[in-house]
Structures are given as structure tokens and as C-alpha cells.
C-alpha positions in Angstrom: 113.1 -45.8 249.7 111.8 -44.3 246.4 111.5 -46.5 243.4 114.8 -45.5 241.6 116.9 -46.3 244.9 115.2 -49.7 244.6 115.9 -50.2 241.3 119.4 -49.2 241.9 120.0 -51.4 244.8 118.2 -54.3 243.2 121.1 -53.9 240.1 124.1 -53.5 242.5 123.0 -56.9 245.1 122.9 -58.5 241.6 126.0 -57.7 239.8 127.4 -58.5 243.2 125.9 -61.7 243.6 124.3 -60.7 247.2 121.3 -62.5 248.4 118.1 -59.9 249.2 114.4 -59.4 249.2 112.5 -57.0 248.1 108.5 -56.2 248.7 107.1 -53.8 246.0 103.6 -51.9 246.9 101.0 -51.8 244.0 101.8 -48.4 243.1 105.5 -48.8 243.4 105.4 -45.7 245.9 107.2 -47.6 249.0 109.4 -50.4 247.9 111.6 -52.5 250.7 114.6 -53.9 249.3 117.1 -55.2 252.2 119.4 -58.4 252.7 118.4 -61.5 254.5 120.0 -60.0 257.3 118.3 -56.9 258.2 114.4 -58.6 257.0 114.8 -59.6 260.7 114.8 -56.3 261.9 112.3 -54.6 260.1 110.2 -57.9 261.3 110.0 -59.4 257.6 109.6 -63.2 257.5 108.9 -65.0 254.7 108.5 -69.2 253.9 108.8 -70.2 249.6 108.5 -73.5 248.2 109.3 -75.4 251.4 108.1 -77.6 253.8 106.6 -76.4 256.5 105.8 -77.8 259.5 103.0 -75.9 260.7 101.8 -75.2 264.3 98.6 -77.6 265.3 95.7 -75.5 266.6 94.1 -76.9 270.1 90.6 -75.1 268.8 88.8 -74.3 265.8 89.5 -70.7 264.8 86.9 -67.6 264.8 86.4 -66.3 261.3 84.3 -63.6 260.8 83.9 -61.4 257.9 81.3 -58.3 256.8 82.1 -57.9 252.9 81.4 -55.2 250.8 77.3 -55.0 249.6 76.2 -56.5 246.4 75.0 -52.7 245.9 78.4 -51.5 246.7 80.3 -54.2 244.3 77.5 -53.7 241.8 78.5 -49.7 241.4 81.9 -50.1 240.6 81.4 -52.8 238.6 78.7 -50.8 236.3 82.0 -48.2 236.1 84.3 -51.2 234.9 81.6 -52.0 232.7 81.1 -48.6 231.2 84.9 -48.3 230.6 85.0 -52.1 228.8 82.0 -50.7 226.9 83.6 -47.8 225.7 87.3 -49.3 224.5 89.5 -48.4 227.6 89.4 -52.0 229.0 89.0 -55.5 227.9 90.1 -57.0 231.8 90.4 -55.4 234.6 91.1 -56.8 238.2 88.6 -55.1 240.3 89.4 -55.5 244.0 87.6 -54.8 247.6 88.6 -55.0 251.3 86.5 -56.7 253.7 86.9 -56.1 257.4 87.4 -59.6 259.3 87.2 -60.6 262.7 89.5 -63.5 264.2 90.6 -64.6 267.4 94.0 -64.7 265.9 96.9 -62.5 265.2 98.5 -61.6 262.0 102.2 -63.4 263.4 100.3 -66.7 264.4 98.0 -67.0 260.7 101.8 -66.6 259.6 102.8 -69.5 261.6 100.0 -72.1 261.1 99.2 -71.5 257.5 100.1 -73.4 254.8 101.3 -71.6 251.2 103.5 -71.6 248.2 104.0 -68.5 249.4 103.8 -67.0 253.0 105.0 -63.5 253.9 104.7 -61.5 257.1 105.5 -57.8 258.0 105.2 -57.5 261.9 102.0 -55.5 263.1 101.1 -54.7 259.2 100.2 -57.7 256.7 99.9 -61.4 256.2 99.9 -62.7 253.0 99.8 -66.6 251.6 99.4 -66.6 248.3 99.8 -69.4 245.5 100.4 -67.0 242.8 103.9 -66.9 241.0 105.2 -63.7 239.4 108.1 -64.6 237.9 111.1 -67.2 238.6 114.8 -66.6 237.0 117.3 -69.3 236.7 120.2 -70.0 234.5 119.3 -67.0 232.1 115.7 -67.9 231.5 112.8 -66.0 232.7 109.3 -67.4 233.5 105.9 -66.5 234.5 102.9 -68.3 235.6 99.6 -66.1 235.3 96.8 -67.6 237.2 93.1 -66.8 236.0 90.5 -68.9 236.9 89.1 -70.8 239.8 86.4 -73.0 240.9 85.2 -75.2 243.9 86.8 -78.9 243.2 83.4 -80.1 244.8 81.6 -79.5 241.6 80.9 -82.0 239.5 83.2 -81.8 236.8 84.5 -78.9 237.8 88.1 -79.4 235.7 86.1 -79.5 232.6 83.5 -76.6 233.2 86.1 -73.9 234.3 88.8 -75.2 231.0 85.6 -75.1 229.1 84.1 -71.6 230.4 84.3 -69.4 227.4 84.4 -66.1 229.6 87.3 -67.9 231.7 89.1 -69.0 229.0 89.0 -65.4 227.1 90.1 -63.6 230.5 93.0 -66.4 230.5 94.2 -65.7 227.1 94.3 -62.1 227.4 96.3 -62.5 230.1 99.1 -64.7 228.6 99.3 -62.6 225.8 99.5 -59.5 228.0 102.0 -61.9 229.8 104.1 -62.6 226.5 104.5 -59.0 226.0 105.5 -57.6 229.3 108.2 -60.3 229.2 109.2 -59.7 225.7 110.0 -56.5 227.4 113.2 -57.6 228.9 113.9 -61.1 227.4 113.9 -62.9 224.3 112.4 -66.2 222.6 109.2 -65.4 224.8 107.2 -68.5 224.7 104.3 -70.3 226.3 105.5 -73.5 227.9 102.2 -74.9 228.7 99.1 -73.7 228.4 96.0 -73.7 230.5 97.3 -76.6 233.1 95.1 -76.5 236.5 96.9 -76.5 240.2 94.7 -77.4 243.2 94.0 -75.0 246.0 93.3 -76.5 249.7 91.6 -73.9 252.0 90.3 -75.3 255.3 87.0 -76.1 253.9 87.2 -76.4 250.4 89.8 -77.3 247.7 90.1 -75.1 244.6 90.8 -75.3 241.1 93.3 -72.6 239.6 93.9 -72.5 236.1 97.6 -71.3 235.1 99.8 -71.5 232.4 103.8 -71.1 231.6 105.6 -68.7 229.9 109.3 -68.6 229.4 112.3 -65.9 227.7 115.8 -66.1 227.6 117.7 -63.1 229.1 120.7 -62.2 228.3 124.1 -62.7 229.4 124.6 -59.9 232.0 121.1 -60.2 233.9 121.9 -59.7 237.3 123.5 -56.6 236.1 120.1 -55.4 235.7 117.6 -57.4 238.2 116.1 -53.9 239.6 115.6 -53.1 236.0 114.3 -56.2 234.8 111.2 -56.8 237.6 110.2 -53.1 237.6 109.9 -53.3 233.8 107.3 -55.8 234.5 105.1 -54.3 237.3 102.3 -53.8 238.2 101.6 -57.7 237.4 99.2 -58.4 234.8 97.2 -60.7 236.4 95.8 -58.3 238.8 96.2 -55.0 236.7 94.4 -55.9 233.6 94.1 -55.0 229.7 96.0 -52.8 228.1 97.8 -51.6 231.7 98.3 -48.5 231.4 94.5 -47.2 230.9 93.6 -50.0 233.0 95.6 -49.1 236.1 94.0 -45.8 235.5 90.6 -46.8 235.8 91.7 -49.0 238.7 92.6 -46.3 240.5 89.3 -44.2 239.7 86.8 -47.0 240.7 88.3 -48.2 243.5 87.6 -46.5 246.9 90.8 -47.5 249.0 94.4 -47.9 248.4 95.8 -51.7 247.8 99.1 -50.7 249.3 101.0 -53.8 248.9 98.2 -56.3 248.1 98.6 -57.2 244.2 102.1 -56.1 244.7 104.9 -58.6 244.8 107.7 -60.2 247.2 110.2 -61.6 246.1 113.8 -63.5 247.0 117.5 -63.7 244.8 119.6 -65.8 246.8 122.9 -64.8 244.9 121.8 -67.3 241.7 118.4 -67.6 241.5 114.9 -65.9 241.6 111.9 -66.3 242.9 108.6 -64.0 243.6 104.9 -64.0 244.3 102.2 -61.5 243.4 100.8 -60.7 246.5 97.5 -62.0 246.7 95.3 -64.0 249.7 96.4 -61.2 251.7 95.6 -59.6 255.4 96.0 -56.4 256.5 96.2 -54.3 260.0 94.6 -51.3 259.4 93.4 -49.0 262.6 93.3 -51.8 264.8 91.4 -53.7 261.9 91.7 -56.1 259.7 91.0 -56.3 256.4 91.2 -59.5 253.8 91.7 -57.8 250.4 90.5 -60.2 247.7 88.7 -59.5 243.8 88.9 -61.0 240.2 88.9 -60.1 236.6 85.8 -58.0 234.9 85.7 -58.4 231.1 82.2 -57.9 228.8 81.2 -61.4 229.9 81.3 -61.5 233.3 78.1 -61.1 235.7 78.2 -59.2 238.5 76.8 -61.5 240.9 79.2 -64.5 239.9 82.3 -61.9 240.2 81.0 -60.5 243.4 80.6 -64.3 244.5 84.1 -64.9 243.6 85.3 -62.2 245.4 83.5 -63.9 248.7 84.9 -66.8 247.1 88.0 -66.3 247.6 88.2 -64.7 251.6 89.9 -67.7 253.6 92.8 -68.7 255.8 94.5 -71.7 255.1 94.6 -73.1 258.1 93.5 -76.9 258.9 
């Protein structure tokens, strides 16, 4: 399936008020669109905002990982610098792969982990991610970018990562890229709330993520339009950067592998409603390997060695 037969599809299961799902690949080369019905047998599962009662492990699980080099992230992040140095970038999301070791299977981190957001393709990725793209209901469009995280542990953590000026400029660069993308296919955009934190348990450690809301009114005949309307929007901000366009550019120029469908997004319409989730905390099979795909945003303030120790940062399964 090619992007305009997703599009297409997309319109037609929404002007017919048909439940589907889709998964969209970063580059929008290899979407899946299908019904609830034939996820099963392409070996799609998928868990969203509900409780889940999650397999108890007998044993503590084997986690290994061998991460990119500091050298390694250091070069690519001297290109993203460059670029923001010379106007083609104010964010970008720079992204590695590190190989992992674990004594257990894709399926079964599927099973026992705990997310917002949990999706599986059989024998190819895992993916349990907290992130949001957008949610439609009753007309009205919203978004929930996520920039900015740091260990709950630390003392005053709350107020050090609201109070971060780097953090806080990556944040509002991303709202207001945000507000424009959605501006795109709605109107009234608006930010709903600002800057609000969510808390993140991995097994070890519980993190602080720093959101915000933004909302538009669509118009009478969305669902008409649904393929339209989320393809209008991708790649997602949040892991693309600022402006997109040149950014995705230089994305695809600096990085040294293909994100496939990591920093893409899933999503569900169940024949009223939408909901989706930019691909993130996210797992992959490749050659027998496997490979947890994880980064953050680079704008003139950032360091290298604190963005290369969130990228470490953020390389867990949540799994108690």
C-alpha cells in the first residue's frame, strides 16, 4: 500500500463510519491501514488507554544494551549543530539504534508491559510509548507534544526541568510548530494547557515528561476526510523538528540508518472517535537483532553529553 491508497482508504472507512487502524512508517513509504478484523492476521495487536492486566514474571529479566559511542553521537551531533548554526534548523530530533540483548521475545515484552500505548507487529516491532499524536472527538482535534524529561529522583526535579531555559525553548518551538500543523486542517487552534508534567514509571526509575494541549475545531464533514487530515500532519513534530521540511532533510543526511516505523504513528477510529500515538519507546527485529531506537531534540543550547545521556536515558522496558 502506497500513501495515496492509504489516504484513500482512510477517507472511505470514515465517511462510512467503519472502525480501522492504521500504522504510518516515518517516511510515509509503507503505510498499513486494515479493519480490526484482518490486524489479526497480519499479527497486529495493539492495547490504548486501558487496563491491563499484565503477565507477572517468575524472574528478573536480562537487559543488555551496547549503545552508539559518545564519538559516534558526538559526529552527528557537530552536523546538527552546523545546520542550527547556519539557519536550516532551530530543533531537530536526532535519533540512534542501539542493539539490545534480552532473554525475551518481542510478543512477550508485548504482553508484560505496561503503556498508554502498546503495539506489536508479529516477528518485526514492539512499541510502548506514552506519546499522543492526536485524538478527534466530536469535531475537535487535539494534540499533546511531549518535550522534556527528567529522573523524578532528583531533587526538585518538577521545578528544574519547567525551569530549564533550553527545555522550555525546545517546548515552545514545538507547540507553536504544533499550532501550525493543526491550523492546517482545523480551526480555532488553541493551547489548552500549557507546559503540564505526566509521570513516566520504567522498572527502575519514574520520569518526568513535560506536555502540553492543543485543540481546533474541524469541520462538519471530517470523517469525510480522516486520511487527509492525519497525513496533512505527518511526520509528527515532536520527533521531526523546526521548520519540517529542511529539518526532515537534514534528518535524513545525518542519520546513518532508516527509522522505518519508529517516530511514525499508530493509530485507532472506532467508527466515532480517534485516537493515535507517535511511535516512540520502540523495539525492533532486525537480522535476528534487536534494536531499541531512542533520541531527543538538538537546538543551539543543548550539550552533547547531556543529549547523548538522554538518549541512554531513555532505553528501557516497562516491565515490573
Amino acid at each position: 500500500m502506497n500513501k495515496n491508497d492509504a489516504i484513500k482508504l482512510m477517507n472511505r472507512y470514515g465517511a462510512e463510519s467503519r472502525a480501522f487502524l492504521f500504522l504510518v512508517d516515518f517516511d510515509m513509504n509503507k503505510p498499513i491501514v486494515c479493519t480490526l478484523e484482518e490486524a489479526d492476521k497480519i499479527g497486529l495487536k495493539f492495547n490504548i488507554d486501558e487496563e491491563q492486566k499484565n503477565k507477572i514474571l517468575s524472574k528478573q529479566i536480562k537487559l543488555e544494551i551496547f549503545p552508539p559511542s559518545f564519538e559516534e553521537y558526538k559526529s552527528a551531533f557537530d552536523n546538527v549543530y552546523k545546520e542550527i548554526y547556519n539557519g536550516n534548523t532551530y530543533l531537530l530530533n536526532l535519533t540512534f539504534p542501539t542493539r539490545l540483548k534480552t532473554d525475551l521475545s518481542l510478543e512477550q515484552i508485548y504482553e508484560r508491559s505496561h503503556a498508554k500505548y502498546k503495539i506489536l507487529l508479529k516477528d518485526r516491532f514492539v512499541c510502548f510509548s506514552p506519546e499522543i499524536f492526536v485524538k478527534i472527538k466530536e469535531g475537535k482535534i487535539y494534540s499533546y507534544p511531549m518535550k522534556g524529561t527528567i529522573d523524578a529522583s532528583i531533587p526538585n526535579a518538577e521545578d528544574i526541568i519547567l525551569n530549564d531555559e533550553k527545555e522550555t525553548a525546545e517546548h515552545n518551538t514545538i507547540v507553536d510548530l504544533i499550532r501550525n500543523d493543526l491550523s492546517i486542517v482545523a480551526k480555532n487552534v488553541r493551547v489548552e494547557k500549557f507546559r503540564y508534567i505526566d509521570r513516566l514509571e520504567t522498572p527502575d526509575k519514574t520520569l518526568l515528561q513535560v506536555s502540553s494541549e492543543i485543540a481546533g475545531d474541524l469541520s462538519a464533514d471530517y470523517e469525510n476526510r480522516l486520511g487527509d487530515i492525519i497525513f496533512s500532519l505527518l511526520p509528527a513534530g515532536s520527533i521531526s523538528g523546526a521548520p519540517k521540511k529542511k529539518t526532515v532533510e537534514i534528518i535524513k543526511r545525518t542519520e546513518n540508518y532508516e527509522r522505518g516505523f519508529y517516530t511514525g504513528i499508530f493509530g485507532v477510529f472506532n467508527g466515532e472517535s480517534f485516537n493515535s500515538c507517535v511511535l516512540i519507546r520502540f523495539i525492533e527485529s532486525v537480522d535476528g537483532s534487536l534494536y531499541y531506537k531512542s533520541g531527543g531534540g538538538i537546538t543551539h543550547m543543548s550539550k552533547p553529553e547531556l543529549e547523548y545521556e538522554e538518549l541512554l536515558k531513555k532505553i528501557y522496558v516497562p516491565i515490573n
